[in-house]
PyMOL Python script that loads the backbone (N, CA, C, O; Angstrom):
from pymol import cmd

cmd.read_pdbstr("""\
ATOM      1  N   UNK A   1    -190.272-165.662  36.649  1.00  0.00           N
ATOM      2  CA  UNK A   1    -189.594-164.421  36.349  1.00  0.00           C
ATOM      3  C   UNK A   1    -189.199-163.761  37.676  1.00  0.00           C
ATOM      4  O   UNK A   1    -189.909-163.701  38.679  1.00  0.00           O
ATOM      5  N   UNK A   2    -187.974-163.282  37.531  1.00  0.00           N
ATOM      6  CA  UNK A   2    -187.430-162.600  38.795  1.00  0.00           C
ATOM      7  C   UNK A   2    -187.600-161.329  39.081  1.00  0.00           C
ATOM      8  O   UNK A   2    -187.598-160.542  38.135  1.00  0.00           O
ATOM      9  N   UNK A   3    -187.755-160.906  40.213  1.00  0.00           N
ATOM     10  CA  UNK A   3    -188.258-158.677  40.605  1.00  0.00           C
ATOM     11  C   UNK A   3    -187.340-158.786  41.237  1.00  0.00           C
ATOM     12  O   UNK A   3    -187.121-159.663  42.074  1.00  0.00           O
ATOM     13  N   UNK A   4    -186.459-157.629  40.828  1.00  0.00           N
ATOM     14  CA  UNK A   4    -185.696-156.869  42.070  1.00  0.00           C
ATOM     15  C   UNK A   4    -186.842-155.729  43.266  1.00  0.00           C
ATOM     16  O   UNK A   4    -187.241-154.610  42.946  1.00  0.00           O
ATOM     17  N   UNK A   5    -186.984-156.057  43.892  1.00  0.00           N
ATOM     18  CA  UNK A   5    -188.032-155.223  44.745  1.00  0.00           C
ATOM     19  C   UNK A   5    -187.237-154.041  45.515  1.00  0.00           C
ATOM     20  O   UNK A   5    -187.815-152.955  45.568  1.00  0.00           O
ATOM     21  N   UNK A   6    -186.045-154.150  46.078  1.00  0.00           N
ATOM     22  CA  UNK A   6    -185.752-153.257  46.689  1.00  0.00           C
ATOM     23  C   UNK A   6    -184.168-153.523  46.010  1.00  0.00           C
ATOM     24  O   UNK A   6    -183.782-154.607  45.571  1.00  0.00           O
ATOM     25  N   UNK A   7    -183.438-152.359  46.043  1.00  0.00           N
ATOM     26  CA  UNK A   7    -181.322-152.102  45.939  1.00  0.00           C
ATOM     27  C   UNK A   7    -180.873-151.122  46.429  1.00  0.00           C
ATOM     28  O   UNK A   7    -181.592-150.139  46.605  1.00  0.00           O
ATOM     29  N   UNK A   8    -179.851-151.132  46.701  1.00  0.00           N
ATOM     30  CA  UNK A   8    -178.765-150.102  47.051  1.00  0.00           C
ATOM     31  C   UNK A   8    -177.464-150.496  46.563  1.00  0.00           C
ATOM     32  O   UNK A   8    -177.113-151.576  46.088  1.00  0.00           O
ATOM     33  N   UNK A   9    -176.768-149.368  46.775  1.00  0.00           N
ATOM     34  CA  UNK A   9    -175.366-149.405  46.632  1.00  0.00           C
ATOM     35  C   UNK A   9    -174.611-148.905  47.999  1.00  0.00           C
ATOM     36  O   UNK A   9    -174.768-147.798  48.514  1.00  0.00           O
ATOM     37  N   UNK A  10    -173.440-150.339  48.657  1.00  0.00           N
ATOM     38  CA  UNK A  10    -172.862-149.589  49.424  1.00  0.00           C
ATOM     39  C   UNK A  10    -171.861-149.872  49.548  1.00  0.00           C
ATOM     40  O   UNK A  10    -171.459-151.036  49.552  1.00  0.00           O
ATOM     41  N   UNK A  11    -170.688-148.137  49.785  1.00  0.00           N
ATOM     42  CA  UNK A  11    -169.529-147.949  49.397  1.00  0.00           C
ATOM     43  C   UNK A  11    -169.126-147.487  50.131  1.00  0.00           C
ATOM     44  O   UNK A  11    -169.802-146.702  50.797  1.00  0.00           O
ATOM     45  N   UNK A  12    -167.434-147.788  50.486  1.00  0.00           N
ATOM     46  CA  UNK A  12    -166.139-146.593  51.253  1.00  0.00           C
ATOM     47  C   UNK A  12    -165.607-146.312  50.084  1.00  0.00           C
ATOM     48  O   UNK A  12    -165.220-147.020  49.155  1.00  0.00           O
ATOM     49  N   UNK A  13    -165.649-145.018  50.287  1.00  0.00           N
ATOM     50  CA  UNK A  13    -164.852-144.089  49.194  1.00  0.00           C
ATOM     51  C   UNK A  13    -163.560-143.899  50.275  1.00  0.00           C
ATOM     52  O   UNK A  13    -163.596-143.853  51.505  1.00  0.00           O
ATOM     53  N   UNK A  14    -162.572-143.819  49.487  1.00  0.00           N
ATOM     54  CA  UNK A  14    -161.444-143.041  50.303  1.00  0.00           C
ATOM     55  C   UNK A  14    -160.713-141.347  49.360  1.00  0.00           C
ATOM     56  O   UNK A  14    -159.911-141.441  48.431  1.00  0.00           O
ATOM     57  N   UNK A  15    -160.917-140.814  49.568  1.00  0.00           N
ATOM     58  CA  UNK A  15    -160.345-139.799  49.207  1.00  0.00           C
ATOM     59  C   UNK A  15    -159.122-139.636  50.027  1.00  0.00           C
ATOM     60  O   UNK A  15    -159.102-139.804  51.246  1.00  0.00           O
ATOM     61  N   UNK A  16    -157.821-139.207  49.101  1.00  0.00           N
ATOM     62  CA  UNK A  16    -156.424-139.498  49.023  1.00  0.00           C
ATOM     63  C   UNK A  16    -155.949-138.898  48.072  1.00  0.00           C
ATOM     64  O   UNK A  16    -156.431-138.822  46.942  1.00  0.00           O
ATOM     65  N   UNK A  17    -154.506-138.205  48.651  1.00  0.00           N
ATOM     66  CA  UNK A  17    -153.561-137.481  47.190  1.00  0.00           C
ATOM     67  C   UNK A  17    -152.275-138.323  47.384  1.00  0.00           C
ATOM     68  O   UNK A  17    -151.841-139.095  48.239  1.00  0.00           O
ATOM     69  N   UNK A  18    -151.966-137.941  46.484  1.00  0.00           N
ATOM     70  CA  UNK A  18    -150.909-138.512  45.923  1.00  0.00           C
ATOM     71  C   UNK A  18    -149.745-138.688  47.374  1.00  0.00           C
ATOM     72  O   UNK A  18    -149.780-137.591  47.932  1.00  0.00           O
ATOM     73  N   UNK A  19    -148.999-139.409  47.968  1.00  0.00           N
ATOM     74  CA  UNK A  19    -148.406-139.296  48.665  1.00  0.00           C
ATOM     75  C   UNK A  19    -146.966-138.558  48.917  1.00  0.00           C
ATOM     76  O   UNK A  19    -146.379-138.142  49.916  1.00  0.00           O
ATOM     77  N   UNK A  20    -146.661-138.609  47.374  1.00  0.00           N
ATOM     78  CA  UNK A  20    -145.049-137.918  47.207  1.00  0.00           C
ATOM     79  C   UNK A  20    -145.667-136.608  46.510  1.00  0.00           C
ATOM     80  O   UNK A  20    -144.979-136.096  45.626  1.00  0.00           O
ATOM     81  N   UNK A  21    -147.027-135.960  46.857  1.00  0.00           N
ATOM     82  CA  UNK A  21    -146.936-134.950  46.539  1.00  0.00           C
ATOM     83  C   UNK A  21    -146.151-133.348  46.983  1.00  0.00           C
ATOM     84  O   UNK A  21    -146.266-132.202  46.548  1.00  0.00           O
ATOM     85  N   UNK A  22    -145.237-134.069  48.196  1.00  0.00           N
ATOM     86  CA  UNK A  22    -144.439-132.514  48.914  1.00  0.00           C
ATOM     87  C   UNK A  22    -145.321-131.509  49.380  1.00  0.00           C
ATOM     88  O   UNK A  22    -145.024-130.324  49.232  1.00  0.00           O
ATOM     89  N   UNK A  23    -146.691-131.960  50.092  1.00  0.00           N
ATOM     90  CA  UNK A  23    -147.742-131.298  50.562  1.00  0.00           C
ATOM     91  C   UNK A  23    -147.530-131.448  52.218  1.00  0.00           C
ATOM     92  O   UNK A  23    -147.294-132.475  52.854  1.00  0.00           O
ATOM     93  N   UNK A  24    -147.689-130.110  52.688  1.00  0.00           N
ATOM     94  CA  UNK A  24    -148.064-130.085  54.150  1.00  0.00           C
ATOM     95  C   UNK A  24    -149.273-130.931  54.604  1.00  0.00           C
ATOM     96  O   UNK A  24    -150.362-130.830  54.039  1.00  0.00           O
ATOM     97  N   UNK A  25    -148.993-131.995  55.922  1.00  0.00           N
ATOM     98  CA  UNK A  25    -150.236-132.977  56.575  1.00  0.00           C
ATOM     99  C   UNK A  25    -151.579-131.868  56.353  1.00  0.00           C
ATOM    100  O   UNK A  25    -152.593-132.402  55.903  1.00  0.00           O
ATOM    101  N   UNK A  26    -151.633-130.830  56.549  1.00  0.00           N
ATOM    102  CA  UNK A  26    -152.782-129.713  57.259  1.00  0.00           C
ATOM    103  C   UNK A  26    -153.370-129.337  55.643  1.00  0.00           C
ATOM    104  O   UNK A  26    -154.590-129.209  55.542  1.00  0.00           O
ATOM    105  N   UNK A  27    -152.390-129.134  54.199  1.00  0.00           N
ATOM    106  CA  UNK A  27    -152.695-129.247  53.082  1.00  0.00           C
ATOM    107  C   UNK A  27    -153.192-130.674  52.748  1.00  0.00           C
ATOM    108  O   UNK A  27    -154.335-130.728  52.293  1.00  0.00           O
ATOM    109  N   UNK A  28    -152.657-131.601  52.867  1.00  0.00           N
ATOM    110  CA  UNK A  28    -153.721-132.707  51.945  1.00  0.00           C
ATOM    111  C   UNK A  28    -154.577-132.822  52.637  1.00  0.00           C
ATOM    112  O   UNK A  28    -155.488-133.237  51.920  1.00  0.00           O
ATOM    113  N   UNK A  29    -155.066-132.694  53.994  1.00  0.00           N
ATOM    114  CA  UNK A  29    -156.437-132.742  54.892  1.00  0.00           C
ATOM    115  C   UNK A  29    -157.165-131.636  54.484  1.00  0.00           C
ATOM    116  O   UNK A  29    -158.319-131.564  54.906  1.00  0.00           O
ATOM    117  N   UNK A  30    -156.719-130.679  53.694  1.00  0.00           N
ATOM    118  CA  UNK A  30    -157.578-129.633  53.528  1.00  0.00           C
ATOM    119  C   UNK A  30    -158.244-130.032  51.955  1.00  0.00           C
ATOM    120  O   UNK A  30    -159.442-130.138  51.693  1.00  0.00           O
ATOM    121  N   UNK A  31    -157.286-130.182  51.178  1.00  0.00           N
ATOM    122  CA  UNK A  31    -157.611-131.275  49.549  1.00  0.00           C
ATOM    123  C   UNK A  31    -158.873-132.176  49.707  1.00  0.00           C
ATOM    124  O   UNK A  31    -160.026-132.127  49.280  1.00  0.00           O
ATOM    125  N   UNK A  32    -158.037-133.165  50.643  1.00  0.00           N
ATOM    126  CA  UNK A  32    -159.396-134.500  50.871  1.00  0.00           C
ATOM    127  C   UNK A  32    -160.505-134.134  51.375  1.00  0.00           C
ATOM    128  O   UNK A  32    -161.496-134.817  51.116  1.00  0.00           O
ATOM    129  N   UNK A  33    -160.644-132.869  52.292  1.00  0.00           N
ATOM    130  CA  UNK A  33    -162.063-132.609  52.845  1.00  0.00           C
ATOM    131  C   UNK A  33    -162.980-131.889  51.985  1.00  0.00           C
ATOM    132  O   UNK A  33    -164.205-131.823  52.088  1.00  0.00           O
ATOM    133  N   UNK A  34    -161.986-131.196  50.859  1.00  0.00           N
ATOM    134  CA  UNK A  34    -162.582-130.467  49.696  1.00  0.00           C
ATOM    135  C   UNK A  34    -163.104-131.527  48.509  1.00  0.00           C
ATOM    136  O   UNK A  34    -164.062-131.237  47.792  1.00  0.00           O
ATOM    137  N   UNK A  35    -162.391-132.752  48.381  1.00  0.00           N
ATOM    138  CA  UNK A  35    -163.099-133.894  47.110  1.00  0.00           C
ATOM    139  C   UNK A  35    -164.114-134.156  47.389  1.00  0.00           C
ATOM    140  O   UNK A  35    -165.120-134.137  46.679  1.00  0.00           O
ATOM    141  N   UNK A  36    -163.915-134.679  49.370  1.00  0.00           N
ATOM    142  CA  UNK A  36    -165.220-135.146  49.408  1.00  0.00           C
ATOM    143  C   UNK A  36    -166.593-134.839  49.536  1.00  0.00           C
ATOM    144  O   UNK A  36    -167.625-135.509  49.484  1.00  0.00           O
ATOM    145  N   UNK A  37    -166.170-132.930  49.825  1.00  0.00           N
ATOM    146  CA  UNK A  37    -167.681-132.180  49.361  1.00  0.00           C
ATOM    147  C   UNK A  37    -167.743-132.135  48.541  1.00  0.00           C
ATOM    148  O   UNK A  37    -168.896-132.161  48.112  1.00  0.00           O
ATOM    149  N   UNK A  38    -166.744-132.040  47.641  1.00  0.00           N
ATOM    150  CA  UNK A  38    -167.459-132.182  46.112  1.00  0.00           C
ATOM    151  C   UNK A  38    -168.179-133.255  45.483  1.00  0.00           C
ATOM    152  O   UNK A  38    -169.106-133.100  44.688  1.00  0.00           O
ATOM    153  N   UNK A  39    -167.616-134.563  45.952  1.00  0.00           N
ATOM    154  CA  UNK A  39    -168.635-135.873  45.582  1.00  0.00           C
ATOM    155  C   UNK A  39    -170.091-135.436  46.445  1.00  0.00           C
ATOM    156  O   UNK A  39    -171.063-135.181  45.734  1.00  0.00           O
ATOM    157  N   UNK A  40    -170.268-135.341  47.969  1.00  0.00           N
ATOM    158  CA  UNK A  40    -171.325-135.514  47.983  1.00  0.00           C
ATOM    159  C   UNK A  40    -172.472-134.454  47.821  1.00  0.00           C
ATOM    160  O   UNK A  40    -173.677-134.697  47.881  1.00  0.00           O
ATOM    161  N   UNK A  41    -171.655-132.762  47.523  1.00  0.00           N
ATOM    162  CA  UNK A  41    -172.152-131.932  46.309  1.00  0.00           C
ATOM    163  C   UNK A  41    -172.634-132.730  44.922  1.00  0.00           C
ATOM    164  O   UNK A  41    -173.718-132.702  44.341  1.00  0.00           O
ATOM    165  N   UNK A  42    -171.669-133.295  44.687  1.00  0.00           N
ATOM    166  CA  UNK A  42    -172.234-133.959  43.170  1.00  0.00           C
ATOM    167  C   UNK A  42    -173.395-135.240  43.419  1.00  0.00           C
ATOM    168  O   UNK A  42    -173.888-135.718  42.397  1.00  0.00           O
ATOM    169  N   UNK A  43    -173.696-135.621  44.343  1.00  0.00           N
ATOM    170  CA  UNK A  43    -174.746-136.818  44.713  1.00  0.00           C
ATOM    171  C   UNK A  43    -175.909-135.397  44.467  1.00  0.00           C
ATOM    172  O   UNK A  43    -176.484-135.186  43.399  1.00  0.00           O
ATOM    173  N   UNK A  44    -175.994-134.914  45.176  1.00  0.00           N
ATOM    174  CA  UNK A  44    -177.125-133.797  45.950  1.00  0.00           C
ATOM    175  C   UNK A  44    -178.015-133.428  44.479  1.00  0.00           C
ATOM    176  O   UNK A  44    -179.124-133.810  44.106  1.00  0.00           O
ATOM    177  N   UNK A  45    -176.714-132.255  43.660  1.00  0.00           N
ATOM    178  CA  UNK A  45    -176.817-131.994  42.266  1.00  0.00           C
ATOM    179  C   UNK A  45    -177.446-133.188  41.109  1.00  0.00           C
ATOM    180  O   UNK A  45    -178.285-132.998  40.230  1.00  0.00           O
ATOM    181  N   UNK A  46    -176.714-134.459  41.464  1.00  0.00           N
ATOM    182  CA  UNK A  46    -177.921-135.275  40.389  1.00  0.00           C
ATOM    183  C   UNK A  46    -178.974-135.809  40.844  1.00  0.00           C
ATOM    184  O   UNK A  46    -179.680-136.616  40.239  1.00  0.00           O
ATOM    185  N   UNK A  47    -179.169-135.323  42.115  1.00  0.00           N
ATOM    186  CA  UNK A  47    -180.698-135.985  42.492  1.00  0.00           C
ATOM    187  C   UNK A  47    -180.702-137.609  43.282  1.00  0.00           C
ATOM    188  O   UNK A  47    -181.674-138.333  43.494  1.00  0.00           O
ATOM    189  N   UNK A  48    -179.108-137.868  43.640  1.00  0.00           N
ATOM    190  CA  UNK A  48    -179.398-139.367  43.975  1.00  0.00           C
ATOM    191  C   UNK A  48    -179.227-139.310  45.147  1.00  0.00           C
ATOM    192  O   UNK A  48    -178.547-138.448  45.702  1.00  0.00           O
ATOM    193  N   UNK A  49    -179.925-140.382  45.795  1.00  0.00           N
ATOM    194  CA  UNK A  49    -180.588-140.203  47.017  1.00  0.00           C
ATOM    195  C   UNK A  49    -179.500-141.478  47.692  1.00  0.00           C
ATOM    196  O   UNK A  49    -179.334-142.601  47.216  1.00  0.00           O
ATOM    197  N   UNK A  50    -178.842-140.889  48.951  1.00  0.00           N
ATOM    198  CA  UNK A  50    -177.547-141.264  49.680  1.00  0.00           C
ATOM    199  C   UNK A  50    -178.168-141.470  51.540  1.00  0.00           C
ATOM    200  O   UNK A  50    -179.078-141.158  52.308  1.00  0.00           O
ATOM    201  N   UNK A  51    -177.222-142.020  51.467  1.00  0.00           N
ATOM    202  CA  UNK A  51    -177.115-142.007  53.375  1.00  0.00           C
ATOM    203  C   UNK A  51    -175.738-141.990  53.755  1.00  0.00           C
ATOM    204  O   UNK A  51    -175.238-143.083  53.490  1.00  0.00           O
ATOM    205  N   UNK A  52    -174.963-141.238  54.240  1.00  0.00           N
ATOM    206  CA  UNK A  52    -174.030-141.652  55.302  1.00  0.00           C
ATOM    207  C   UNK A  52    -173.615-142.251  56.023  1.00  0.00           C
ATOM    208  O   UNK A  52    -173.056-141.436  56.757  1.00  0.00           O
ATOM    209  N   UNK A  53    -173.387-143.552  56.560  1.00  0.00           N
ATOM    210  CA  UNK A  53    -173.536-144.252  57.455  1.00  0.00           C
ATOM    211  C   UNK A  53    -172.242-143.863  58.255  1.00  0.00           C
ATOM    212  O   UNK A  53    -172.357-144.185  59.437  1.00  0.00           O
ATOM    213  N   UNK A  54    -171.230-143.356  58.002  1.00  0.00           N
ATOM    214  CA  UNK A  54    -169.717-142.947  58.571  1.00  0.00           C
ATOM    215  C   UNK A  54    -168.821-142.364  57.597  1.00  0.00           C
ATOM    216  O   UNK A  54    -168.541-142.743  56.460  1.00  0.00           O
ATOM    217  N   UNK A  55    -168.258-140.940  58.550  1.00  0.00           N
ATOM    218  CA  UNK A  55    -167.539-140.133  57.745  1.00  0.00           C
ATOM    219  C   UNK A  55    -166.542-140.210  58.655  1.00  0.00           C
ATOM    220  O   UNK A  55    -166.904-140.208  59.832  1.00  0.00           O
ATOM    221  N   UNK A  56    -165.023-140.298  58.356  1.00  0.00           N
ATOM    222  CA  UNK A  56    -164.027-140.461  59.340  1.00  0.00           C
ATOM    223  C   UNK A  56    -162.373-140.097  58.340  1.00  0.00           C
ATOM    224  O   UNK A  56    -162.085-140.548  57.232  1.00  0.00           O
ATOM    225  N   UNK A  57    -161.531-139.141  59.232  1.00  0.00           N
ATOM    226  CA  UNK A  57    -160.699-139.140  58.688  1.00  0.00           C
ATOM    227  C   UNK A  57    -159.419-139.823  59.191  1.00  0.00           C
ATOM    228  O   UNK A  57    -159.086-139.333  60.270  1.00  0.00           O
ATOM    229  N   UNK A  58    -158.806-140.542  58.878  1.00  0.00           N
ATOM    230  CA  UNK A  58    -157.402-141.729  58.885  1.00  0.00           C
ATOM    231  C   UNK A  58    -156.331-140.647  59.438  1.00  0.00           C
ATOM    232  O   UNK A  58    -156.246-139.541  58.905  1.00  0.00           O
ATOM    233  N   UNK A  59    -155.625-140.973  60.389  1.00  0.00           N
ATOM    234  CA  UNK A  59    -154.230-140.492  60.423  1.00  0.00           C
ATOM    235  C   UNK A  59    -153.106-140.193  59.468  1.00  0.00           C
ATOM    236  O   UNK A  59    -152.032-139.791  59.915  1.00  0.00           O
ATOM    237  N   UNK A  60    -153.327-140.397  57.950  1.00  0.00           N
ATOM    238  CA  UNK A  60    -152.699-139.674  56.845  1.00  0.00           C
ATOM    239  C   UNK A  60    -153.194-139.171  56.257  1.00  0.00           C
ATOM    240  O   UNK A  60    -152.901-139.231  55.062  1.00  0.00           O
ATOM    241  N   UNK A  61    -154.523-138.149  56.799  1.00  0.00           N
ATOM    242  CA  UNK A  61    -155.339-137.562  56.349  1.00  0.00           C
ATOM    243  C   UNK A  61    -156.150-137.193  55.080  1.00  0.00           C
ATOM    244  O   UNK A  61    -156.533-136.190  54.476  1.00  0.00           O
ATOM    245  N   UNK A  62    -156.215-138.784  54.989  1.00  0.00           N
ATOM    246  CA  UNK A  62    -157.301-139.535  53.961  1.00  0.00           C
ATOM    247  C   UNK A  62    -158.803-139.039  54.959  1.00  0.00           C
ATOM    248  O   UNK A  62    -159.009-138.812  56.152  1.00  0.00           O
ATOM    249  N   UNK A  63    -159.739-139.040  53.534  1.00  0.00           N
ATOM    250  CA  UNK A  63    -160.946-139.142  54.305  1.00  0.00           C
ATOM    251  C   UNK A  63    -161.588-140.075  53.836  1.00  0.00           C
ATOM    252  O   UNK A  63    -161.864-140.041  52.637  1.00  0.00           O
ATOM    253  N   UNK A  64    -162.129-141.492  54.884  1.00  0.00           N
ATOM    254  CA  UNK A  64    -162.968-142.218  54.720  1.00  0.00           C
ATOM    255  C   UNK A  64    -164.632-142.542  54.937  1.00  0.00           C
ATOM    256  O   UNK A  64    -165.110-143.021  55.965  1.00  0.00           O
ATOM    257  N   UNK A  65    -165.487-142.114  53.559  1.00  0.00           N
ATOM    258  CA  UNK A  65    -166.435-141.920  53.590  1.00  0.00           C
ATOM    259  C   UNK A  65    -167.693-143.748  53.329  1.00  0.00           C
ATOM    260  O   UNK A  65    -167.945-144.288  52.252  1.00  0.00           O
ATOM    261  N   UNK A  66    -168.098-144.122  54.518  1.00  0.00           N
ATOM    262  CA  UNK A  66    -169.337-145.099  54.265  1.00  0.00           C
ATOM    263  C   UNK A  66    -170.631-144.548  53.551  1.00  0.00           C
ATOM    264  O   UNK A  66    -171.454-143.892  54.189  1.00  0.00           O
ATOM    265  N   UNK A  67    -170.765-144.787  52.427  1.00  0.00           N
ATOM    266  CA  UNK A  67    -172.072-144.488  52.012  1.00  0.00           C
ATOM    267  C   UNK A  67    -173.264-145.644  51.603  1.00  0.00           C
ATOM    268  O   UNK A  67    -173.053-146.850  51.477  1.00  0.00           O
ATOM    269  N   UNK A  68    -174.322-145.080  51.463  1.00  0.00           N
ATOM    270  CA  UNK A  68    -175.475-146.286  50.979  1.00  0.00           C
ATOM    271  C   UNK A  68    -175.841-145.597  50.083  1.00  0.00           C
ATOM    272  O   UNK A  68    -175.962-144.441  50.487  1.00  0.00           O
ATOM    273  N   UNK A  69    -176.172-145.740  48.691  1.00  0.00           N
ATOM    274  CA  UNK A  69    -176.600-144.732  47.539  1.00  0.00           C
ATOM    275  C   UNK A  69    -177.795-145.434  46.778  1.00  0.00           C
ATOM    276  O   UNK A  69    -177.226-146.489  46.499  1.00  0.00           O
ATOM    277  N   UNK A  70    -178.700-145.525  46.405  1.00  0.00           N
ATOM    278  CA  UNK A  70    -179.631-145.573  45.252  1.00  0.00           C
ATOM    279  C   UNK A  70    -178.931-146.301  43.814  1.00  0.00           C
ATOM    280  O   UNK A  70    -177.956-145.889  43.186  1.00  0.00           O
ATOM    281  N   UNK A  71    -179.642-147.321  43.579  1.00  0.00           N
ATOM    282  CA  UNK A  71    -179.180-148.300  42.046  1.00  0.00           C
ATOM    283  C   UNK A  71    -178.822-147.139  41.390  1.00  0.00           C
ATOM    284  O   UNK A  71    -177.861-146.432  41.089  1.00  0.00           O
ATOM    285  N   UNK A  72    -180.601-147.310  41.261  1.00  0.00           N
ATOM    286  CA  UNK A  72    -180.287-146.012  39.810  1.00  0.00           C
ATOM    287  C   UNK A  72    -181.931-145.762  40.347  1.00  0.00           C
ATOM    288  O   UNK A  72    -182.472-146.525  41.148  1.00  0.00           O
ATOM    289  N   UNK A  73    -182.615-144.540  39.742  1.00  0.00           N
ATOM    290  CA  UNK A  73    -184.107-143.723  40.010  1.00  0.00           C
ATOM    291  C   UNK A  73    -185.315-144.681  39.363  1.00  0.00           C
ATOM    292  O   UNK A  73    -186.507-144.385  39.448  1.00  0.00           O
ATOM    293  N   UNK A  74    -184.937-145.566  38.874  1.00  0.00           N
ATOM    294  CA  UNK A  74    -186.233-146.797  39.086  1.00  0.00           C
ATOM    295  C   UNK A  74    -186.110-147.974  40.048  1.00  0.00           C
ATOM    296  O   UNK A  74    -186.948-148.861  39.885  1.00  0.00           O
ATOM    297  N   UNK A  75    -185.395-148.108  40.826  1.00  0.00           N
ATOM    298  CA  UNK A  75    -185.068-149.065  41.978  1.00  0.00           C
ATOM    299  C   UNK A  75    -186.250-148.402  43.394  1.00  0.00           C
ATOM    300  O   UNK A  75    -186.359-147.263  43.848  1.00  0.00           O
ATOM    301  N   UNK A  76    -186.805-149.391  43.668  1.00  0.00           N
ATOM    302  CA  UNK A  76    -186.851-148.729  45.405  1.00  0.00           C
ATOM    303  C   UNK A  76    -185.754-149.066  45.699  1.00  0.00           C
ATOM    304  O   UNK A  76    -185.014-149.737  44.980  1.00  0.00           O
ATOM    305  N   UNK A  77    -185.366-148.433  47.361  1.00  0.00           N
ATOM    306  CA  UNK A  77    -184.636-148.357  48.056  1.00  0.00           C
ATOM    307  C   UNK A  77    -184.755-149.144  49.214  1.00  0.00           C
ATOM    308  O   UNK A  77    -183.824-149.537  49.916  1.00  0.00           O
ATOM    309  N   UNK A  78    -186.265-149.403  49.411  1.00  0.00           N
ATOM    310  CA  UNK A  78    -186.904-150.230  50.389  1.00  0.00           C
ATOM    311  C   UNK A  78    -186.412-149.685  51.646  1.00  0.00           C
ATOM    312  O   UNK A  78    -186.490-148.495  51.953  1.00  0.00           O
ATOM    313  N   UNK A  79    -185.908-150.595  52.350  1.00  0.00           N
ATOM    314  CA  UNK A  79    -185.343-150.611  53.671  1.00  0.00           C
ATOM    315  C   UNK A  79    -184.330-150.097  54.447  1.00  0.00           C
ATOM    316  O   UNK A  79    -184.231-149.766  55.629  1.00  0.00           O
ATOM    317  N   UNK A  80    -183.270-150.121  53.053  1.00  0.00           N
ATOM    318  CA  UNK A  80    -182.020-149.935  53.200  1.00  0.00           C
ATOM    319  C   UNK A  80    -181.935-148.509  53.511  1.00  0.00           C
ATOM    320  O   UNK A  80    -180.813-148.419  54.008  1.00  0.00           O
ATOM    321  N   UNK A  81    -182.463-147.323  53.514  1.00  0.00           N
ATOM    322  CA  UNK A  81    -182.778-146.498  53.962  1.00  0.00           C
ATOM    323  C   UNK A  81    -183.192-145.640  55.695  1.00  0.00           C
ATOM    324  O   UNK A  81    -182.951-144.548  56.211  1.00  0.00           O
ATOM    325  N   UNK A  82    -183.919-146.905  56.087  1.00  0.00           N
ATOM    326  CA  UNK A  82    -184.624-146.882  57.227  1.00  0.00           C
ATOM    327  C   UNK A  82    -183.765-146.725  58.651  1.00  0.00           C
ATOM    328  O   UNK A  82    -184.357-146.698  59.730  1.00  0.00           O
TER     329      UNK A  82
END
""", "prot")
cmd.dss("prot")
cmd.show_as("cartoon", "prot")
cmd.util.cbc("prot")
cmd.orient("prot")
């Protein structure tokens, strides 16, 4: 029989608007920096336990977020943390 002993999840999110939205560069950088507090507001709020590994914003002022996140709240996390 097989154990998962330790998991994670790891992701680049990109947060991005629409491109033909007729938005000022300084407006969609202001949009994308606002989604992506709201995602990692919304990590915080359900209790799941994250790391950052790189937050960086792109020259079309996308923001590209590296994260490491938790399976789900019966997983350890083990290492991947450390």
């Amino acid at each position: 029989m097989k154990r998962i002993k330790a998991a994670c999840i790891m992701q680049t999110v990109t947060f991005r608007q629409k491109e033909d939205s007729g938005l000022s560069a300084e407006t969609l950088l202001r949009l994308n920096r606002e989604e992506a507090q709201r995602y990692k507001d919304g990590l915080v709020k359900s209790k799941t336990r994250f790391r950052i590994d790189d937050e960086s914003e792109s020259p079309d002022g996308s923001v590209i977020i590296r994260i490491r996140k938790e399976y789900n709240g019966n997983t350890d996390i083990g290492e991947y943390f450390d």
